[in-house]
N, C-alpha and C positions, 0 to 999 in steps of 0.2 A: 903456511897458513894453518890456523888449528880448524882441528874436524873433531866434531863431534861423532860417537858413533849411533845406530838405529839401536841400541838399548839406552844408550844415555840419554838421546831424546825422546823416547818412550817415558824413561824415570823423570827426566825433570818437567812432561807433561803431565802423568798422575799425581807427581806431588801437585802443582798448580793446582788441578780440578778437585786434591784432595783439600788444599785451604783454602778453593772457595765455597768448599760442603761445609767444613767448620767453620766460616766464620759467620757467615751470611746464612740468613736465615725465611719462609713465609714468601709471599710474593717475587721480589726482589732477587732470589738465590732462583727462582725460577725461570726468572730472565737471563739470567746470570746464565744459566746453563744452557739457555736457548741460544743465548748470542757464542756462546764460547763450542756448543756443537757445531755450529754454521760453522765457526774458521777453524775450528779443528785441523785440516788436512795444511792448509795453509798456514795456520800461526804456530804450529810444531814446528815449520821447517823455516820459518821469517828469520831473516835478521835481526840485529838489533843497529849494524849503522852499514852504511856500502865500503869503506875504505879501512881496511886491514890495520890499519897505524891509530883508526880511531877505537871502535873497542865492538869486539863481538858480531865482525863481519862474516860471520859462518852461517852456514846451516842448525837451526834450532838457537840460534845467539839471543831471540828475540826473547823465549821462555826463560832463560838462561840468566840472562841481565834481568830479570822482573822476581823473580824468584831471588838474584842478590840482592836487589835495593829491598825487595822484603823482610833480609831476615837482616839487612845492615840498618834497615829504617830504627828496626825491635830495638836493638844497641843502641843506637843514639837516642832514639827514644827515653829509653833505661838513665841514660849520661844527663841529659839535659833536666831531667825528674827531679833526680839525685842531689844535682846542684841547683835547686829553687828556684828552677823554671814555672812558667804556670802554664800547666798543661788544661785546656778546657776544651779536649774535642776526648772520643772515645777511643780505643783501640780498634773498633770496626771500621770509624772513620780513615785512619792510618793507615789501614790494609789496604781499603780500597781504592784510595788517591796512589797506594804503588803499587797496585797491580794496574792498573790503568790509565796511569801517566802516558805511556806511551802506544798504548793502544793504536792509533793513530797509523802508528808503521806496521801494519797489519792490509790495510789500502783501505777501499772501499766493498761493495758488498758483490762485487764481480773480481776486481783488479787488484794484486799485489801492491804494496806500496815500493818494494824493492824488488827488480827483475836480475838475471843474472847479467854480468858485463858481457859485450859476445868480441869486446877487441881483447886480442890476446895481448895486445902491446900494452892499453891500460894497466890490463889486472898484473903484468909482471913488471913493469916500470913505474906505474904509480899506485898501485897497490888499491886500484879501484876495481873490487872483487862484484859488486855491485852498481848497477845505475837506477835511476828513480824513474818510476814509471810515467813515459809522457800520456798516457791514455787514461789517468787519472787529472780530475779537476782540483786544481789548487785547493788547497787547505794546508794552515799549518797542519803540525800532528797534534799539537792537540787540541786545537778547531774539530781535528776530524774524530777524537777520541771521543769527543764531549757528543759531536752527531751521531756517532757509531752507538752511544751509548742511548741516546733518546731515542732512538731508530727502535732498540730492542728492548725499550719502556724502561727501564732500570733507573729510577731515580735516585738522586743524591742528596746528601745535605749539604747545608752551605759551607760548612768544614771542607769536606769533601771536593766541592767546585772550587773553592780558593786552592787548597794543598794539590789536586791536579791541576787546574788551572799554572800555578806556579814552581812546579818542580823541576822547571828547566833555570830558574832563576832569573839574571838580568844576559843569559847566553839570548834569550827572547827578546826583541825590545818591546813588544808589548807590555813586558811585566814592568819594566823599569819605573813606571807609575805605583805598581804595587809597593816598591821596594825601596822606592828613594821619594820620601815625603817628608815635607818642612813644615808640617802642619801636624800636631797634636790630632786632629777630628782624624785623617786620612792616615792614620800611620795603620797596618796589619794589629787587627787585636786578636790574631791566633798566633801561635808557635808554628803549627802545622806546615805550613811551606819552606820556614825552613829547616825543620829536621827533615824535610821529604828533599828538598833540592841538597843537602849534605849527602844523603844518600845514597842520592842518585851520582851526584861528583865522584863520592867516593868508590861506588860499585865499577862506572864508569875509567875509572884513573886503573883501578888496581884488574881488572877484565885488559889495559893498555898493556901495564906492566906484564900479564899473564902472556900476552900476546909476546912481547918484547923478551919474555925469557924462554918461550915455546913451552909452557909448561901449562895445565888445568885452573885446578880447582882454587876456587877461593877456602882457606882456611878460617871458617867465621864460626866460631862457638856459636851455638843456637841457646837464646834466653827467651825469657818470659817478662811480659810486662807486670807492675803491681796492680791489681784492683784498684781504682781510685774511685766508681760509684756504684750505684747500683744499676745505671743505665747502661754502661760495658760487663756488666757480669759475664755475657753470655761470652761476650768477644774474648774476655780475658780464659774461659775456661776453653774455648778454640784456640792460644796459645801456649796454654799451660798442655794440652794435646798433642799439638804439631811440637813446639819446642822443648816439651818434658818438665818433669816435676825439677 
């Protein structure tokens, strides 16, 4: 099983709290940081799924996985631009539908979403490193990301609530409505969910693979998005920062 070590989940918590200084800004990054001190102790060391075979069943997996759909989101962001997409939401928008897609598995404002398994025969025959905590009230995750996020005032745009809303794809069947319409009126008039559910697939597939070959890091060149108004100025100069000139 990969372990991360207590400096590596140190570094990939600073970076996290360092792109949500740059991106976010005012009111908003205030909350931002209210909600993100409260789970501190706990969302450094969350998961990102309970079963070893699926992707990022460790300790710190949770920080791990949200930090790769971020910077795999930038890339295909970049790809879909390129090739005459219509992109009409911001790069602030972007960021923040993936860092908080899965929010959710983080628990509620007492309770872990993920506990450790305590069968020893689970976790070494079925690879269920993890179980879901019964002392938590149902909510999908990201039911509960969307509560967790109103709970600590942090408002969204409606980019924002579609592209989280949606980044788990038609794996939800809730979305399946989003996502399969025979009607012109009701078809997604943003990009945003799916380059956010690409991302996440992919983060997710290749975190599989990493597990499957016992080895780390994802190998992801860090880009930058291009300016497209003057409503993302700000956002675009918070990844021209974090991602480099």
């Amino acid at each position: 099983m990969k372990e991360l070590t207590s400096e590596q989940i140190q570094k990939n918590w600073n970076r996290l709290r360092g792109i949500i200084t740059d991106t976010f800004e005012g009111e908003r990054l205030e909350n931002l940081n209210k909600m993100y001190d409260y789970f501190e102790e706990r969302m450094c060391l969350a998961p990102a799924s309970g079963k070893e075979h699926f992707h990022n069943a460790h300790a710190g997996g949770y920080v791990e996985h949200v930090l790769h759909i971020t910077d795999l989101v930038v890339q295909i962001h970049e790809l879909w631009s390129k090739n005459g997409a219509t992109i009409n939401f911001t790069d602030e928008e972007l960021i923040f539908a993936a860092l908080h897609h899965d929010l959710g598995k983080v628990g509620d404002l007492s309770e872990d979403y993920y506990i450790h398994n305590d069968s020893d025969w689970h976790r070494k025959n079925q690879g269920l490193i993890y179980k879901h905590n019964s002392n938590l009230k149902y909510m999908t995750v990201t039911d509960r990301a969307l509560w967790l996020l109103q709970h600590f005032g942090v408002p969204m745009t409606e980019n924002e609530y579609l592209g989280l809303k949606l980044t788990d794809g038609m794996y939800e069947e809730a979305n399946k409505s989003y996502y399969v319409s025979y009607s012109k009126d009701r078809q997604l008039k943003t990009n945003i969910a799916y380059i956010l559910h690409q991302a996440d697939m992919m983060a997710s597939k290749i975190e599989n693979d990493q597990w499957a070959r016992g080895d780390h890091d994802i190998k992801a060149p860090k880009v930058e998005l291009k300016e497209k108004s003057e409503q993302s100025a700000a956002a675009n100069q918070a990844f021209k920062d974090l991602f480099g000139e």
